[in-house]
C-alpha positions as CSV (number, residue, x, y, z in Angstrom):
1,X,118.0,68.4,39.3
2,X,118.5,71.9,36.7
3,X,118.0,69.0,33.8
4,X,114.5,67.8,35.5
5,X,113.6,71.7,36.3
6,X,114.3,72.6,32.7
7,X,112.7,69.6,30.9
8,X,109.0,69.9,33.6
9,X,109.5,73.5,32.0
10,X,109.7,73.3,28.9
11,X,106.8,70.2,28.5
12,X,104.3,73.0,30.5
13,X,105.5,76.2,28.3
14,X,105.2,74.4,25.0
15,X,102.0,72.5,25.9
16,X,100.6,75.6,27.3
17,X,101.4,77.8,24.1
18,X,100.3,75.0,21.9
19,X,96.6,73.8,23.4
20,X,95.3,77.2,22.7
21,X,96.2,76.9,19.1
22,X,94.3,73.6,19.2
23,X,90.8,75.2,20.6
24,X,91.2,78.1,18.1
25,X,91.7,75.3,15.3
26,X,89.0,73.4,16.6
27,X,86.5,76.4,16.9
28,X,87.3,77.4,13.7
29,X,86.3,73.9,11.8
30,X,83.9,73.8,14.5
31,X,85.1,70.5,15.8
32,X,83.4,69.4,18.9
33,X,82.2,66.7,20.9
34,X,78.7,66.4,21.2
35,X,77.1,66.1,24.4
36,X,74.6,63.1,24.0
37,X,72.7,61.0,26.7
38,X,75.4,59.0,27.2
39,X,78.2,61.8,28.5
40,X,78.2,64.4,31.4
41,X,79.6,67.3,29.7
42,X,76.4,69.6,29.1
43,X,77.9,71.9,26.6
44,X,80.2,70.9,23.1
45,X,83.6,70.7,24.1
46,X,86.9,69.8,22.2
47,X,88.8,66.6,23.0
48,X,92.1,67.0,20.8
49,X,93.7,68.2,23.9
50,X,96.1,65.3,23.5
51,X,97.4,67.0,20.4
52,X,98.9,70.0,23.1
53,X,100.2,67.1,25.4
54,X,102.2,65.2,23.0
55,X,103.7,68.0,21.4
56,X,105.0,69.2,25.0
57,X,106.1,65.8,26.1
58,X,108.2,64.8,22.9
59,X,109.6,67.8,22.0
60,X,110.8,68.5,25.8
61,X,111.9,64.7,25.9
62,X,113.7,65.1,22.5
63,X,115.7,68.2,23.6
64,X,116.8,66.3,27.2
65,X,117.2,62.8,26.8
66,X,121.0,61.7,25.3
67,X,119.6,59.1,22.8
68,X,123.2,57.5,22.0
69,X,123.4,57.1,25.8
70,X,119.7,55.2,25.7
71,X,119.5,53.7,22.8
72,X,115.8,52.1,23.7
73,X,113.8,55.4,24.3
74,X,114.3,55.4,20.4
75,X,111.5,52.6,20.2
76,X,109.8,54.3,23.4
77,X,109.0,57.1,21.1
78,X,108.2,55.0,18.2
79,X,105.7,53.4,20.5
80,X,103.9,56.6,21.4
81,X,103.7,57.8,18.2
82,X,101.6,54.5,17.2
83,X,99.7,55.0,20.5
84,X,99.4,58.8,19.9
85,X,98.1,58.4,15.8
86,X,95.7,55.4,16.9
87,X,94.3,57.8,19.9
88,X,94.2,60.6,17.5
89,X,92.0,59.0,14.8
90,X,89.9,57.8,17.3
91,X,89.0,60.9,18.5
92,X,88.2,61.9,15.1
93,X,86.3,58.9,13.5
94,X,85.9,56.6,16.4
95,X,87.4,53.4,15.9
96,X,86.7,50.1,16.7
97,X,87.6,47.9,19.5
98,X,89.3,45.5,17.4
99,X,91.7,47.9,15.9
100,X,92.5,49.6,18.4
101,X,93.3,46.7,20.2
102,X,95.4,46.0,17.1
103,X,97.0,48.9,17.2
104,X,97.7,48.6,21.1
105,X,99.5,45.7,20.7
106,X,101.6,46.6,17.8
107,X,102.9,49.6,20.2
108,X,103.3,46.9,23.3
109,X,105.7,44.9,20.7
110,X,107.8,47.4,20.1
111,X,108.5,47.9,23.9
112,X,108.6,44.4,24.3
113,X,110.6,43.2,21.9
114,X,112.7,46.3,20.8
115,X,112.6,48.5,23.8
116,X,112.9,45.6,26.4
117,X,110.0,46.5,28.7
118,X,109.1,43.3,29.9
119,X,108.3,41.4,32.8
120,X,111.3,39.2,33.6
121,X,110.4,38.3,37.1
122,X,107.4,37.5,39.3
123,X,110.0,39.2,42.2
124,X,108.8,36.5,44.8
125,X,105.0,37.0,44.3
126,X,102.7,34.1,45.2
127,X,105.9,33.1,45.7
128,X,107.0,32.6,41.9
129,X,110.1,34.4,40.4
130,X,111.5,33.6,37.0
131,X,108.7,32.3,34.5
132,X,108.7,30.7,31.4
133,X,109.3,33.2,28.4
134,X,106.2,32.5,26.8
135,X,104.4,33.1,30.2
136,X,107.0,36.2,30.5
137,X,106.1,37.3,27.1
138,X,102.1,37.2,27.5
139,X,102.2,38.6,30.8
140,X,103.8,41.6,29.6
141,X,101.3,42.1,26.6
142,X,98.7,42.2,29.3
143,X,99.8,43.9,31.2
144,X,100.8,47.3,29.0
145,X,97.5,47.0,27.5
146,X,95.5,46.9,30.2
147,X,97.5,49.6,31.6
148,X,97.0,51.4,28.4
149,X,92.9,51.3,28.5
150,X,92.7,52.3,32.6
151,X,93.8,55.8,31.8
152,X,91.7,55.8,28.7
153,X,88.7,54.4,30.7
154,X,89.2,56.4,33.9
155,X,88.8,59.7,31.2
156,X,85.5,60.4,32.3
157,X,85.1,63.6,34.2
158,X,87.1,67.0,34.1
159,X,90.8,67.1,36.0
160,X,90.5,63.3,36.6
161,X,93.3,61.1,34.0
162,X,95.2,64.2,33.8
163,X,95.7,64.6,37.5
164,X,96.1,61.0,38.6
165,X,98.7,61.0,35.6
166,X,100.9,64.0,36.8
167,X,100.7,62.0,40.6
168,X,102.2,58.3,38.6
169,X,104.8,60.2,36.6
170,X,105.5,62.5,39.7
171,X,106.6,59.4,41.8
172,X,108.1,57.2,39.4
173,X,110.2,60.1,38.0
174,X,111.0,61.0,42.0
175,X,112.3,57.2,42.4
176,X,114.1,57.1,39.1
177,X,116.2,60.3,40.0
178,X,116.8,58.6,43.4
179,X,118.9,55.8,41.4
180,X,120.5,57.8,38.7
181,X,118.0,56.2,36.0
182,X,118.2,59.8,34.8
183,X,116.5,59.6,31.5
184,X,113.6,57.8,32.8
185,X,113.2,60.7,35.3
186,X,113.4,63.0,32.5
187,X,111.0,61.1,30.8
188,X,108.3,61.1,33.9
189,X,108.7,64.8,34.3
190,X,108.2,65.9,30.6
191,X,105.0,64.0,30.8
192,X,103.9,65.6,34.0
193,X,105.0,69.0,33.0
194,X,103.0,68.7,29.7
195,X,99.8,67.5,31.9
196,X,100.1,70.5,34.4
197,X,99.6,72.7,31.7
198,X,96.5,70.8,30.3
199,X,94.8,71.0,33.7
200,X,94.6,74.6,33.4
201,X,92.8,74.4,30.9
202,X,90.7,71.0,31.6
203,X,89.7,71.9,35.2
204,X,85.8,72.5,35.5
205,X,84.3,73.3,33.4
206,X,86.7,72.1,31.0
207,X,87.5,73.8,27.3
208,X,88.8,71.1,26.0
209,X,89.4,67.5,26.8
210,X,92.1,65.0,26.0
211,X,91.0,62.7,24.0
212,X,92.0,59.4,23.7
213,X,95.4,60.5,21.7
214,X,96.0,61.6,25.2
215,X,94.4,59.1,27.2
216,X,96.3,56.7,25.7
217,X,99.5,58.1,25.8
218,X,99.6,58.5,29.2
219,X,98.9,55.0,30.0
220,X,101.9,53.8,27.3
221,X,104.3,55.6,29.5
222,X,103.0,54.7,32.6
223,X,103.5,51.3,31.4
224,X,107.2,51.8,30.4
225,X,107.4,53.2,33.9
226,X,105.7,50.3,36.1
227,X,107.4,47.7,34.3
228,X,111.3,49.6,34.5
229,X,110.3,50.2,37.9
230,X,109.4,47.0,39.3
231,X,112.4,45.3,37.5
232,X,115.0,48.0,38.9
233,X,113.1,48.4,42.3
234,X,113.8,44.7,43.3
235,X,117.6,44.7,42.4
236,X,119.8,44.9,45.9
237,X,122.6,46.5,44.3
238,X,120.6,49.9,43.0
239,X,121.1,53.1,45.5
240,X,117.2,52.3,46.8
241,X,116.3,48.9,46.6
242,X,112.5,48.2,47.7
243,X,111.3,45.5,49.0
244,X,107.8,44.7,47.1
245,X,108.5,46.3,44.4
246,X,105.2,44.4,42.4
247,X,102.8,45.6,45.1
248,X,104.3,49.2,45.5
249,X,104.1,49.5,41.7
250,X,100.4,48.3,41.9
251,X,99.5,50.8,44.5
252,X,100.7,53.7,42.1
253,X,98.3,52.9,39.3
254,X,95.8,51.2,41.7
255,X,93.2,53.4,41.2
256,X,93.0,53.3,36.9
257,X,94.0,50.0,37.2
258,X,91.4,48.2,39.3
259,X,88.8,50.0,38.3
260,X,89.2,49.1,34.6
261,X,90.0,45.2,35.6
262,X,87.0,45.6,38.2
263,X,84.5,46.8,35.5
264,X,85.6,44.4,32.7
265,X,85.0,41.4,35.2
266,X,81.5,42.6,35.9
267,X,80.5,43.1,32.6
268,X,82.0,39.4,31.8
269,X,80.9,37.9,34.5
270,X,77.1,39.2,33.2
271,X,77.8,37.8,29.8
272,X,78.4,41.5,28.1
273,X,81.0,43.0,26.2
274,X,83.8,44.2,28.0
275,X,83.6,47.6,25.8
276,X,79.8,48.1,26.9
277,X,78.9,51.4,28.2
278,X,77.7,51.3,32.0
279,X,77.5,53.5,35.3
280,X,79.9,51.2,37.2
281,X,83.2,53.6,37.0
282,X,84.4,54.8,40.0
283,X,84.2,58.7,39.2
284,X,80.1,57.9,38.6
285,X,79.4,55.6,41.4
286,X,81.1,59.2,43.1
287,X,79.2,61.5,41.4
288,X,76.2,59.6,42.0
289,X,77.2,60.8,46.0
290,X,76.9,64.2,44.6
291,X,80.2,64.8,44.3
292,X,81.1,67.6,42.0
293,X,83.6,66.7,39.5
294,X,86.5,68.5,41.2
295,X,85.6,66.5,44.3
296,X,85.8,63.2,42.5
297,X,89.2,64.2,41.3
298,X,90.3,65.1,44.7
299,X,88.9,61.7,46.7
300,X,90.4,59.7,43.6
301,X,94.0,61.3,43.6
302,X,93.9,61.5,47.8
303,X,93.0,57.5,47.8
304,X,95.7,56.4,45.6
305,X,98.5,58.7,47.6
306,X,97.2,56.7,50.5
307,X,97.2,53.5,48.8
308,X,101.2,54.4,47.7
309,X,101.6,55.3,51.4
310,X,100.5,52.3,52.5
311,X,102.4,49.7,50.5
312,X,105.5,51.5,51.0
313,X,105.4,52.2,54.7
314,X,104.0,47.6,55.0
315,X,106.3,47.1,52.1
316,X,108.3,44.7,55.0
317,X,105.7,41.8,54.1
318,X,106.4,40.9,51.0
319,X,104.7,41.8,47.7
320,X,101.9,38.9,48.1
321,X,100.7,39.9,51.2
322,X,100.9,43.4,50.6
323,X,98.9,43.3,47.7
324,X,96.0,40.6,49.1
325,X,95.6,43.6,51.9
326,X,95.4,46.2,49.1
327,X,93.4,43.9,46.7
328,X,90.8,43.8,49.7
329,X,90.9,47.0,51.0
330,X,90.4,48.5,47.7
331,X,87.4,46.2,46.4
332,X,85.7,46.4,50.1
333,X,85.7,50.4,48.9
334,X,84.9,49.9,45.1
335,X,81.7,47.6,46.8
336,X,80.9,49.8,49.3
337,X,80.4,52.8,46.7
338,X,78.5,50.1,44.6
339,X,76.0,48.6,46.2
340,X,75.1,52.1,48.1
341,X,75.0,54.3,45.0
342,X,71.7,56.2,44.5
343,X,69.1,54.6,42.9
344,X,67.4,55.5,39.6
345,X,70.9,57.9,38.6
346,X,71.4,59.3,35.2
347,X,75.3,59.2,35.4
348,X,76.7,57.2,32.4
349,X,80.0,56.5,31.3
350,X,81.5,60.0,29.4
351,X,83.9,60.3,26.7
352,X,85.6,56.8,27.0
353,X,85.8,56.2,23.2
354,X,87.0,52.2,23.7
355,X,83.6,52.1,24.8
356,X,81.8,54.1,22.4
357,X,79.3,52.8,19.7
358,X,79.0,56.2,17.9
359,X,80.5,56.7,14.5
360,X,82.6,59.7,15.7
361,X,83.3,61.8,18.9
362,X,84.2,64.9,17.0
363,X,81.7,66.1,15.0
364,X,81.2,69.4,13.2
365,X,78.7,71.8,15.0
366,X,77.0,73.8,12.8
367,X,75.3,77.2,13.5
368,X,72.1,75.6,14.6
369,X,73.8,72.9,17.2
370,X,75.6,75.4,18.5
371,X,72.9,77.7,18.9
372,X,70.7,74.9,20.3
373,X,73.5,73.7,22.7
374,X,74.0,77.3,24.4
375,X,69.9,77.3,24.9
């Protein structure tokens, strides 16, 4: 317990220290990004606050995890670093949707065929358990991407990735310290120590946003995280075994995750791009209630601590039937807040770069923009 005190400690301190130095930074090379009519931040704000993250989560992992005694967090790390660069030049020169898809899957190789995060099992659901390995093999890419882009989609108010992130690593890192997966705990906790110490300084009105180098990041390890945890969860012979371990692992990411697979399938299913910009995201359709953004954050984290509530308390009936009632619940909610939204709203969707068709999202602000945007 000292070693996961220590490590949450020393991911805050360091990321606390070090995201001032990134706003002085970016207010002295005047590196902002630009409100526009596509984004609900009303003032210029910086979004390198991923920078302040990282640096908190990987030096604080560094110091506590015994490499020799896990030999694949070596090609975790190597992973976030791609994730972490490819985030990072994003938010300085937006990229495109092809190459960061690119890049996203060069990072979910590495963990899949280096660090051995992959999805060996079905675990009984729809009653399927071992796959094919090409099946294996493709469900795995899937499924790290997509859990990559939620976080990086669901980025689009102040206080909302950041604390939905900090509740993910919060519980997996409780569960792996439950079963003596100690550097996996360790792992969790540097991540969620590093995020408390962004939300000071994200809450509303933010100074400074994280970016997609963040973003991203944090969906990488909640990858690692779902994946270990689903494939350890279901073993009989660990100190907590759980029974659905697929559905409980859903209901932790349920809210990022369904909202980006919900949102892709609509714009599909109207013969868009999956990238294109729209007001369907779940912290709009709740703005759009007038909910300030604090109270989005709140209703967002509260739903998916019920949603984990639930599916461990039923997790007795299995993983399929656990996540039907889940699946249903959750998109009788998602339509609910659709199809009564307020008509004729303004909201659009803010600061999710994979869905950006600007040429950057940091732009210099000279004297006159900055004069203009304080008017």
């Amino acid at each position: 317990m000292l070693d996961i005190l220590l490590t949450a400690s020393v991911a805050f301190i360091i990321s606390f220290l070090a995201i001032p130095v990134v706003l002085q930074i970016a207010e002295q090379k005047r590196l902002y990004d630009i409100p526009d009519e596509r984004k609900v931040h009303t003032q210029a704000v910086a979004s390198l606050g991923g920078v302040g993250i990282f640096g908190g989560f990987l030096l604080a992992s560094l110091l506590s995890i015994q490499g020799y005694l896990n030999p694949e967090f070596q090609y975790f790390f190597a992973a976030a670093l791609v994730i972490f660069f490819l985030g990072l030049k994003d938010d300085l020169v937006v990229l495109s949707a092809s190459k960061k898809i690119v890049g996203q899957i060069i990072a979910a190789s590495i963990l899949i065929h280096l660090g051995g995060i992959r999805i060996n099992s079905m675990h009984g659901l729809f009653g399927f358990d071992q796959l094919p390995e090409a099946f294996e093999l493709a469900l795995s890419y899937f499924t790290i991407i997509v859990i990559i882009n939620s976080f990086n989609l669901i980025d689009g108010i102040d206080g909302l990735a950041g604390s939905l992130g900090v509740l993910t690593m919060v519980v997996f890192g409780t569960y792996f310290f439950a079963i003596g997966f100690q550097a996996y705990a360790l792992l969790a906790f540097a991540l969620a120590g590093s995020l408390v110490a962004f939300l000071i300084f994200n809450h509303p009105p933010a100074k400074i946003f994280m970016g997609d180098s963040g973003s991203l990041m944090i969906g990488l390890i909640n990858a690692i995280m779902v994946i270990k945890f689903i494939n350890v969860a279901s073993d009989p012979s660990i100190a907590v075994p759980l029974a659905s371990s697929v559905a409980i692992g859903v209901a932790i990411l349920i809210i990022p995750l369904l909202d980006t697979l919900r949102v892709f399938a609509i714009r599909i299913f109207n013969g868009r791009s999956p990238f294109t910009p729209d007001r369907n995201h779940i912290h709009h359709l709740l703005l759009s209630r007038g909910l300030s953004h604090a109270g989005v954050t709140l209703t967002c984290v509260s739903a998916n601590i019920a949603f984990i509530v639930l599916a461990y308390t039923c997790r007795s009936l299995g993983s399929t039937y656990l996540l039907l009632i889940m699946l249903s619940l959750a998109f009788a909610i998602f339509g609910l807040l659709y199809y009564t939204r307020r008509s004729g709203s303004t909201l659009v969707v803010a600061r999710n770069s994979t869905e950006s068709k600007s040429t950057s999202k940091v732009v210099t602000l000279n004297t006159e923009t900055a004069a203009a945007d304080h008017n």
